[in-house]
C-alpha positions as CSV (number, residue, x, y, z in Angstrom):
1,X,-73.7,-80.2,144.6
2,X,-77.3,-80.9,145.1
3,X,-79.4,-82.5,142.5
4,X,-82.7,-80.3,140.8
5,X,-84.7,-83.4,141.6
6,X,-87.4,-83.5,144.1
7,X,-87.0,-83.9,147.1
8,X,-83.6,-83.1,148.5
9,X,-81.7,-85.8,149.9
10,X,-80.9,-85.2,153.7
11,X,-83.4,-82.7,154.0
12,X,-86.3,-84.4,156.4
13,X,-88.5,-81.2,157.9
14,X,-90.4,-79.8,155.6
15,X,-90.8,-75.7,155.0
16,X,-93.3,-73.9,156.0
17,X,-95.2,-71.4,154.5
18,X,-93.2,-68.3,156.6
19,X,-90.3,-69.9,155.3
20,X,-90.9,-70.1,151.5
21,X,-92.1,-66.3,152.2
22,X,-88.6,-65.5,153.1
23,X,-87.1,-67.3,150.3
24,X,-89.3,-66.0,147.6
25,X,-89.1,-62.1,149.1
26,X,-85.4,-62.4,149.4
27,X,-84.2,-64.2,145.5
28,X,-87.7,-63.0,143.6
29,X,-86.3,-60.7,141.5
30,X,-83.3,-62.3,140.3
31,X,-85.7,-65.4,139.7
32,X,-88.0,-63.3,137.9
33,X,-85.7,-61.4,135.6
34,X,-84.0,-64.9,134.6
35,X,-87.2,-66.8,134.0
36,X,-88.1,-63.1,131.8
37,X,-85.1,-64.4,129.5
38,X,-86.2,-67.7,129.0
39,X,-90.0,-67.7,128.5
40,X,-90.9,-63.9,128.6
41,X,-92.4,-61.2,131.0
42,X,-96.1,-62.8,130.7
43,X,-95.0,-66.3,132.3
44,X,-92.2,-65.5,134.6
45,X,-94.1,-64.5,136.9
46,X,-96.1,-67.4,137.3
47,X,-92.9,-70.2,136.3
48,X,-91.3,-68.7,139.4
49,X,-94.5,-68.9,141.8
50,X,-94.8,-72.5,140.9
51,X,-91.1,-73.0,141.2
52,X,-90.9,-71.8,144.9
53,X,-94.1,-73.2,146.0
54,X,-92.5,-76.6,144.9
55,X,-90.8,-75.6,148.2
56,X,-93.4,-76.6,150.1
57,X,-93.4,-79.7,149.3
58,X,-89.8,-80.5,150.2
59,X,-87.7,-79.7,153.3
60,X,-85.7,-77.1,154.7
61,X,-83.3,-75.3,153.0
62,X,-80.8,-75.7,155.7
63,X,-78.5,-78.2,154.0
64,X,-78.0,-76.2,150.7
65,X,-75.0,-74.6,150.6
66,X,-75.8,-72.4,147.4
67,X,-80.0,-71.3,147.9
68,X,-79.5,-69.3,144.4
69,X,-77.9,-71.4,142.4
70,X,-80.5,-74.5,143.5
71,X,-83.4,-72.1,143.2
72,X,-81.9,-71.2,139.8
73,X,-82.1,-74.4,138.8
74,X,-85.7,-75.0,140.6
75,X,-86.5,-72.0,137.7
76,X,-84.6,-74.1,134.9
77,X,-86.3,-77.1,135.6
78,X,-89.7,-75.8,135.8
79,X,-89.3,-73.5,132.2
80,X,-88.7,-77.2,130.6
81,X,-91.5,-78.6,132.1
82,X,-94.0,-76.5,130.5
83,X,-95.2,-76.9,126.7
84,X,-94.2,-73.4,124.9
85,X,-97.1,-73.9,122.9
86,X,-99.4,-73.8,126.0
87,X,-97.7,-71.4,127.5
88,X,-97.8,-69.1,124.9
89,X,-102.1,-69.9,124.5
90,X,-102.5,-69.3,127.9
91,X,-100.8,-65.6,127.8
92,X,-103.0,-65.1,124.8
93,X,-106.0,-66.2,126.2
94,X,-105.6,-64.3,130.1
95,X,-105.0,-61.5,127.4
96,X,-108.1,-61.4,125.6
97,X,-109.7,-62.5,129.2
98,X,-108.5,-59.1,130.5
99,X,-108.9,-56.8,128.1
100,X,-105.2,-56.3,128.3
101,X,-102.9,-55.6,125.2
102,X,-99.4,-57.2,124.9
103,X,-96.8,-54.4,126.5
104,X,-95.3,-52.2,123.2
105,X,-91.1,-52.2,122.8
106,X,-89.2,-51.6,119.9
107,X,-88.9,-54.7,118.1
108,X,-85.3,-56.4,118.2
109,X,-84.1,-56.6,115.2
110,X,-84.3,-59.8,112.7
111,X,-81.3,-60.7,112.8
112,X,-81.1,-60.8,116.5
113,X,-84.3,-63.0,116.1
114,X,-82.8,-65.3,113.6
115,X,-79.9,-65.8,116.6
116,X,-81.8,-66.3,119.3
117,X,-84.0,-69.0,117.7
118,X,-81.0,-70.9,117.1
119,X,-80.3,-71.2,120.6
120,X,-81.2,-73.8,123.1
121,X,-83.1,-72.8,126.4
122,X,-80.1,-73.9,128.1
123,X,-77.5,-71.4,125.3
124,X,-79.7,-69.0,126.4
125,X,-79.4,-69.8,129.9
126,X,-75.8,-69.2,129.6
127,X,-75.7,-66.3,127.9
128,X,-78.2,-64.5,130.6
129,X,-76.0,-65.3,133.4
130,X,-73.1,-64.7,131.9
131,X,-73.1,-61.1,130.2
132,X,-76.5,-60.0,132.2
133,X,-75.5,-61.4,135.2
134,X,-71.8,-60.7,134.4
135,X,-71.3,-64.3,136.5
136,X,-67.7,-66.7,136.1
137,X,-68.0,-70.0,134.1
138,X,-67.8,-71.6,137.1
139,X,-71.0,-69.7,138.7
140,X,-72.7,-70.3,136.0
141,X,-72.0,-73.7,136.2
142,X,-72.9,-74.1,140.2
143,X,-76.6,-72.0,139.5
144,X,-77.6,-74.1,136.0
145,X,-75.9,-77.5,137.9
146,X,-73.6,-78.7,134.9
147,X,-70.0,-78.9,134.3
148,X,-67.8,-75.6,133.6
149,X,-66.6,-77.4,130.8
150,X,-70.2,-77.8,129.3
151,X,-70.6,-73.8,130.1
152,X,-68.0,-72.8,127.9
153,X,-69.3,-75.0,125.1
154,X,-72.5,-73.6,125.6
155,X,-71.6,-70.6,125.2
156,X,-69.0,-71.1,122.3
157,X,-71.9,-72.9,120.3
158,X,-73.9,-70.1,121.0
159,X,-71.1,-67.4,119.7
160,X,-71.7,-70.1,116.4
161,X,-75.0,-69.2,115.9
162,X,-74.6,-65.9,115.9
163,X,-74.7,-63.4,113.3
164,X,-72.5,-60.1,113.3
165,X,-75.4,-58.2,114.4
166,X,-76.3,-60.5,117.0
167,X,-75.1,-58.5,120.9
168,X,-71.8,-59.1,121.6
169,X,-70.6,-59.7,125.4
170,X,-69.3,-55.7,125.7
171,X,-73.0,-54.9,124.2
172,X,-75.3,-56.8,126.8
173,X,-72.5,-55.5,129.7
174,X,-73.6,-52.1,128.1
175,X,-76.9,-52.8,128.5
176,X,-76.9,-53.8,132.8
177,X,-74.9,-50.3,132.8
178,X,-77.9,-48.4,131.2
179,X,-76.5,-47.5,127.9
180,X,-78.7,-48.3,124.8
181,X,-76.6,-49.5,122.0
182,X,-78.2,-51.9,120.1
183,X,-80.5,-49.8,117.5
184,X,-82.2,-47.6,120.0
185,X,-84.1,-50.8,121.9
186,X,-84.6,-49.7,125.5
187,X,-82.3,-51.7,127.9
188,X,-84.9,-54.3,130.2
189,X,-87.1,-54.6,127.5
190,X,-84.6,-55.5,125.1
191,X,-83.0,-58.0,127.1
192,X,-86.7,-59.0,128.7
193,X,-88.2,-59.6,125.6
194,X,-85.9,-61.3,123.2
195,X,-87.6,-64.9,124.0
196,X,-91.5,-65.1,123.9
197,X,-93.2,-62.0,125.1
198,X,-94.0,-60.1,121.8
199,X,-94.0,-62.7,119.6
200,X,-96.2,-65.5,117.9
201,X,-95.6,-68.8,116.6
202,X,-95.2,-67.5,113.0
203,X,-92.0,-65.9,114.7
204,X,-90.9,-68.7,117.2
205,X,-92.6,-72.4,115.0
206,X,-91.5,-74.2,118.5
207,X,-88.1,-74.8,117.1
208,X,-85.9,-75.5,120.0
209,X,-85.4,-77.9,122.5
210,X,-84.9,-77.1,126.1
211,X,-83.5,-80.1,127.1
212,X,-80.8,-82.5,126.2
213,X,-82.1,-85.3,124.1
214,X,-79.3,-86.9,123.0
215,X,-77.7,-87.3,126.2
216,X,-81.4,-88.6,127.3
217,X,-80.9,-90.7,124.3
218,X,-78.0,-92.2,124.8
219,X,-78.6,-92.9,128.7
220,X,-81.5,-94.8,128.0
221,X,-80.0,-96.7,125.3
222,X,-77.1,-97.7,127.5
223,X,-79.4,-98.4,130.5
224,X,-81.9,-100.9,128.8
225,X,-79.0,-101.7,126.3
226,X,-81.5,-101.4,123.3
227,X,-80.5,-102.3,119.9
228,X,-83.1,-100.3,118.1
229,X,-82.8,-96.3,119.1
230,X,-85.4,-94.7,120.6
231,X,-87.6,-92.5,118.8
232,X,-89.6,-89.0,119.2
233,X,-93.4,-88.6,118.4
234,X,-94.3,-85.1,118.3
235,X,-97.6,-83.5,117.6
236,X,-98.1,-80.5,116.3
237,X,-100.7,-77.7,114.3
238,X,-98.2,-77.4,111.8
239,X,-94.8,-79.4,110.4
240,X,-91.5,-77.8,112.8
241,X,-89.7,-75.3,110.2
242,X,-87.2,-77.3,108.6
243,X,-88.5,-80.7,109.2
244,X,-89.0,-83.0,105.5
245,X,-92.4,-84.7,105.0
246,X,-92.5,-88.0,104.7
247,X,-93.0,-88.4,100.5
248,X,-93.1,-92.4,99.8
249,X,-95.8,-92.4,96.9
250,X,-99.1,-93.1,97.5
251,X,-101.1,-96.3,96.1
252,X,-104.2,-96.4,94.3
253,X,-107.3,-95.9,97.0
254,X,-109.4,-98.6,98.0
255,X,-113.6,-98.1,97.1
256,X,-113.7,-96.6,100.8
257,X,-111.1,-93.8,99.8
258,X,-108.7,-94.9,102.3
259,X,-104.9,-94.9,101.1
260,X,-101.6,-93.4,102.6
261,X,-97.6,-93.8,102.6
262,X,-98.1,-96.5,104.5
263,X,-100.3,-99.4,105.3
264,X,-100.5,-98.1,108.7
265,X,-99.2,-95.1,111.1
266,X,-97.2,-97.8,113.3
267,X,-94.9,-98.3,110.1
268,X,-93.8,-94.9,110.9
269,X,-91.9,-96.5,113.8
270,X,-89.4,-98.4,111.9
271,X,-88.9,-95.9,109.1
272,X,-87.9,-93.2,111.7
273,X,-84.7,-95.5,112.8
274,X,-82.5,-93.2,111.0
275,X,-84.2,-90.0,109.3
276,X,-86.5,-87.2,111.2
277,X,-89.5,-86.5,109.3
278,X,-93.3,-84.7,109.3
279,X,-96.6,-86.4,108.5
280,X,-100.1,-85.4,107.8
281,X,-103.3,-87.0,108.5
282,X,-103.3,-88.1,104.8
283,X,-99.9,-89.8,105.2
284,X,-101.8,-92.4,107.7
285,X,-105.3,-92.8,106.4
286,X,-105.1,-96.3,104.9
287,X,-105.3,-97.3,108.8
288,X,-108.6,-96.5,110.2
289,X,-107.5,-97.4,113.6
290,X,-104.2,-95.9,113.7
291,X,-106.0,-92.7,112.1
292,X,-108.6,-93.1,114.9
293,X,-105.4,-93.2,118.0
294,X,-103.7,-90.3,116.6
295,X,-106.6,-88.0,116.6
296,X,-107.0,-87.5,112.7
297,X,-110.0,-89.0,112.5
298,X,-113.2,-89.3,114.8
299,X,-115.3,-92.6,115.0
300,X,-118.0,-91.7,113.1
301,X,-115.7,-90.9,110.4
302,X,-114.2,-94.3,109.9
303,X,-117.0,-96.3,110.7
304,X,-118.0,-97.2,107.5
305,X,-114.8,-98.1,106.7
306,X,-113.6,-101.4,105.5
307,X,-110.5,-102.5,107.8
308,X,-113.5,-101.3,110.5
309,X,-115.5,-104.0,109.0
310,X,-113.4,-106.9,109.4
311,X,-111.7,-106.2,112.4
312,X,-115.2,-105.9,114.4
313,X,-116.8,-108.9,112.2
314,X,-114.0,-111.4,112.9
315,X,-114.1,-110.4,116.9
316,X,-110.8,-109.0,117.4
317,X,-112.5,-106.4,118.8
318,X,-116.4,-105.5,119.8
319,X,-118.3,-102.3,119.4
320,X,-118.1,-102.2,123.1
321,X,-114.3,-102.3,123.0
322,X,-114.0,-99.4,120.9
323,X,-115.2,-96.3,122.3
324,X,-112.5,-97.3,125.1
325,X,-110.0,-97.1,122.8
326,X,-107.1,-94.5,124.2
327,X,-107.2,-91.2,121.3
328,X,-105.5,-88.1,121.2
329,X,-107.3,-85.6,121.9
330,X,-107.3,-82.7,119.2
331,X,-106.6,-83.2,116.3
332,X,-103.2,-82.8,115.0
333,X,-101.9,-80.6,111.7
334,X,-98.6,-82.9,111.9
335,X,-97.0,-85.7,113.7
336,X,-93.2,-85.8,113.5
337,X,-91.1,-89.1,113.7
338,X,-87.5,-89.5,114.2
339,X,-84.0,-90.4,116.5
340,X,-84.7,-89.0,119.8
341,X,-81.1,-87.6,119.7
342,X,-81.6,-85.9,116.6
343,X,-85.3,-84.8,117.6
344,X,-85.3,-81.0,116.8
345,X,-88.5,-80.2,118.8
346,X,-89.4,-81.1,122.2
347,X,-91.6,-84.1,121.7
348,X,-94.6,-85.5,123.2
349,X,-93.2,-89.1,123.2
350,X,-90.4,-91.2,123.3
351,X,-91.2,-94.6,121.6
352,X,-89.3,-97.6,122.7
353,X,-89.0,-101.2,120.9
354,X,-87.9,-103.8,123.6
355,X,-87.3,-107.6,124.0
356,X,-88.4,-108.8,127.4
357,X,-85.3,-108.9,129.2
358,X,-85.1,-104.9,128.6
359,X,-88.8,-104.4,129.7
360,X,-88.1,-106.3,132.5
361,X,-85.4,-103.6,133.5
362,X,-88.0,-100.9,132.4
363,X,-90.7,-102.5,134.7
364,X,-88.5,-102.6,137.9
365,X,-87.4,-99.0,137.2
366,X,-91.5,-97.9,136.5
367,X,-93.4,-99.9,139.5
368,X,-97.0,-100.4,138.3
369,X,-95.9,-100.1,134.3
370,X,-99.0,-100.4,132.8
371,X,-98.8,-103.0,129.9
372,X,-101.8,-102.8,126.8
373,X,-102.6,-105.3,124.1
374,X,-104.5,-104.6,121.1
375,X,-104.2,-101.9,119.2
376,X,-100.7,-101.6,120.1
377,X,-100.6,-97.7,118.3
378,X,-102.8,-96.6,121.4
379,X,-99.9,-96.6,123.8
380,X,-98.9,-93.7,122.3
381,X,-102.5,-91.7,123.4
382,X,-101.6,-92.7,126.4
383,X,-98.5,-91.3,126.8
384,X,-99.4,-88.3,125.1
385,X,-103.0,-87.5,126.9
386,X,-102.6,-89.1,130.5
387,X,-99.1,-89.0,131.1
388,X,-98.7,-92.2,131.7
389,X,-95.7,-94.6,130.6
390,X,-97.4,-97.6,128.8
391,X,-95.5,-101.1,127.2
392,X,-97.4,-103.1,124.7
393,X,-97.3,-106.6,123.6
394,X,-98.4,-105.7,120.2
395,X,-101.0,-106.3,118.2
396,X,-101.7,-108.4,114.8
397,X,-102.6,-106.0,112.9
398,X,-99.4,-103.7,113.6
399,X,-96.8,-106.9,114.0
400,X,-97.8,-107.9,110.4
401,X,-97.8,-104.2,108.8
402,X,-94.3,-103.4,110.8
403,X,-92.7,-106.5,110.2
404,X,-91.7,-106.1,114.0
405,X,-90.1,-109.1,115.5
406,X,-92.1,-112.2,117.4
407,X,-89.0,-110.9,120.3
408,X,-89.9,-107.3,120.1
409,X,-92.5,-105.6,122.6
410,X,-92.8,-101.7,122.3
411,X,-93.3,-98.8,124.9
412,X,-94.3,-95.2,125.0
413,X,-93.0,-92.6,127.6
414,X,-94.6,-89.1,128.2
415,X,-91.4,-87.2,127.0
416,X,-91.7,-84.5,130.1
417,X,-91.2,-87.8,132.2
418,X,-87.6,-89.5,130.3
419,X,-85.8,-87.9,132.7
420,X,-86.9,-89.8,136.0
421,X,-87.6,-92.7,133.7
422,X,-83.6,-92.6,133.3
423,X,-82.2,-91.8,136.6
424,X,-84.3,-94.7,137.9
425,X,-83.0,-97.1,135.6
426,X,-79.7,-95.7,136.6
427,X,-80.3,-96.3,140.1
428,X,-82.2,-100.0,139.9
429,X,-78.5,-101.3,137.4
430,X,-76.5,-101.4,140.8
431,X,-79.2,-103.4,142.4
432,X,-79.4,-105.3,139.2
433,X,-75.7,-106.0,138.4
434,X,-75.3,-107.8,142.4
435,X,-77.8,-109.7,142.4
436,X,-77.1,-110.9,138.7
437,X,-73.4,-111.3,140.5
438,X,-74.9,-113.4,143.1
439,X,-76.8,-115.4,140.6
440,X,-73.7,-116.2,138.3
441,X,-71.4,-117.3,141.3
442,X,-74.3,-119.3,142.6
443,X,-74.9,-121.3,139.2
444,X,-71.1,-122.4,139.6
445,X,-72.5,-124.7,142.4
446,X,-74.4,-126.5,139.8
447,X,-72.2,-126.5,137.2
């Protein structure tokens, strides 16, 4: 079974444009009306355009055996890659552009909201293909490119979250045949717009993930062997529904007015190692740098400050330094910390603590890793705003504040990215493990 990833492997002449025509004439309709259930009429349009123009870019088709299933998957692939908050501006904006107003359907009805947002992207992957699509576990399993066994417990989590009202599999089979059974909600529309095409962000708080962190999690861990887990950094306008705030009591404020839960927004790293929580901008304002990285605060609002003062009097850094500083750029409403594997958001970042022996691994898998100093919190602006994976080797201020170890370096990772980060990881441990081999029976010589 072929691999999502870009390119395909065997494949060396690359399509042209007649070619991608074909393709595109011949599955666009099935590709549309799956990408429908997973982001909503507005955006599967254009999710599948950019899917099959990927084509383009690879080479001919000729090699793989299934074309739907891998162009299914192509879809899949490209509905994770997109941020549901931008999506979701961007409809609302080409909206307002166009003088157009959102399509009218009967509303599904709550309860059939409340089950579908307890469903992942890939649950509801599943259950499209198999009761619209009426396709086998084992179809389903050669189009999404998983295990049948993993179909099945997709789909029996998903029967989990349901409620009784929720549409059972004889309901949505009623629904392909034309018959309207679920409270008078036309057919297509119903099934259509279930996911994001009538509804706001009061409705849908960005409360699923669409991919699998915890197995992303747990292959990184294994592949760098880390000893502390990785973490999630997400940004948001608002805390994710259900998500606690972070409540350690605040201290007295200094003349300046700065105070927070912590001394600074990096000791948010190492209170995350075990519990997911939300922040506010209040929650790291005893750090006028840290506040400065994350995008609460602008310049000219912590300029005056006093930790301001002494770093730029003692020379750790200079006014030129500082307006090169890596920041986020808007402003957050919340920044959620916790295990990757537990993250229930997708997040902007994954945040790594490493010794040097694991960066080293890191570095061979990311050629060019771009490695920072001081501030060491700005690594995470970098992730975030240029997509770029960036190590640190710390920084006095944060090293003191954390308590992090003299042995410990850290390292942010755009989120949308963890997945190539892994399978290259993956790929350089064989490579690693012979010549490591090599090395060990060599030693003997000088034993």
């Amino acid at each position: 079974m072929l691999s999502p990833a870009w390119p395909v492997d065997g494949i060396v002449r690359l399509m042209d444009a007649r070619e991608v025509e074909r393709v595109y004439e011949k599955h666009a309709e099935a590709l549309v009306r799956f990408a429908t259930f997973l982001v909503g009429p507005w955006d599967a349009g254009d999710v599948v355009s950019s899917a099959v123009l990927k084509l383009l870019t690879v080479g001919s088709l000729e090699s793989v055996w299934d074309v739907r299933a891998y162009l299914h998957r192509v879809v899949l692939n490209e509905v994770r890659m997109e941020h549901r908050r931008g999506m979701r501006r961007r409809a609302r904006e080409r909206q307002v552009a166009q003088g157009e107003a959102a399509p009218e359907s009967p509303e599904p009805r709550p309860e059939v909201l409340a089950a579908l947002a307890r469903l992942s992207p890939r649950q509801r992957a599943v259950v499209f293909l198999t009761y619209w699509d009426d396709l086998s576990p084992a179809s389903v399993a050669v189009v999404l490119g998983i295990s049948e066994g993993s179909v099945r417990r997709h789909l029996a989590r998903a029967r989990q979250h349901s409620v009784p009202e929720y549409p059972r599999p004889n309901e949505l089979r009623a629904l392909r045949r034309g018959h309207d059974r679920i409270s008078g909600t036309h057919t297509l529309v119903f099934v259509t717009r279930l996911r994001f095409g009538f509804l706001d962000e009061q409705v849908y708080p960005r409360a699923m993930t669409s991919a699998d962190w915890r197995q992303l999690s747990d292959a990184l861990s294994a592949g760098l062997h880390l000893t502390a887990l990785p973490l999630a950094i997400t940004f948001s306008a608002e805390a994710p529904a259900g998500v606690a705030p972070f409540d350690d009591p605040m201290p007295p404020p200094l003349p300046d007015g700065r105070t927070g839960r912590v001394a600074a927004g990096c000791v948010f790293w190492m209170k995350a190692t075990d519990r997911t929580f939300s922040t506010v901008a209040a929650d790291h304002g005893n750090c006028s740098v840290g506040s400065l990285t994350h995008g609460f605060k602008t310049l000219d609002e912590v300029a005056g400050n006093s930790d301001v003062a002494v770093v730029l009097e003692s020379g750790w850094v200079t006014m030129e330094d500082v307006p090169r500083i890596p920041v986020v750029a808007e402003r957050p409403g919340a920044v959620t910390y916790g295990p990757l594997a537990e993250t229930p958001v997708d997040p902007d970042v994954v945040f790594l603590r490493l010794n040097a022996k694991q960066l080293m691994v890191l570095s061979d898998a990311v050629p060019g890793l771009r490695i920072e100093g001081k501030p060491q919190c700005h690594i995470v602006a970098v992730a975030k705003e240029e997509g770029e994976i960036a190590a640190s080797v710390g920084c006095a201020l944060s090293r003191v504040r954390t308590g992090m170890p003299a042995t410990e370096m850290t390292c942010a990772i755009p989120a949308a990215r963890l997945r190539q980060v892994v399978e290259a990881i993956e790929r350089n441990a064989v490579a690693d493990a012979a010549v490591a081999t090599y090395a060990a029976e060599d030693a003997l010589r000088f034993a």
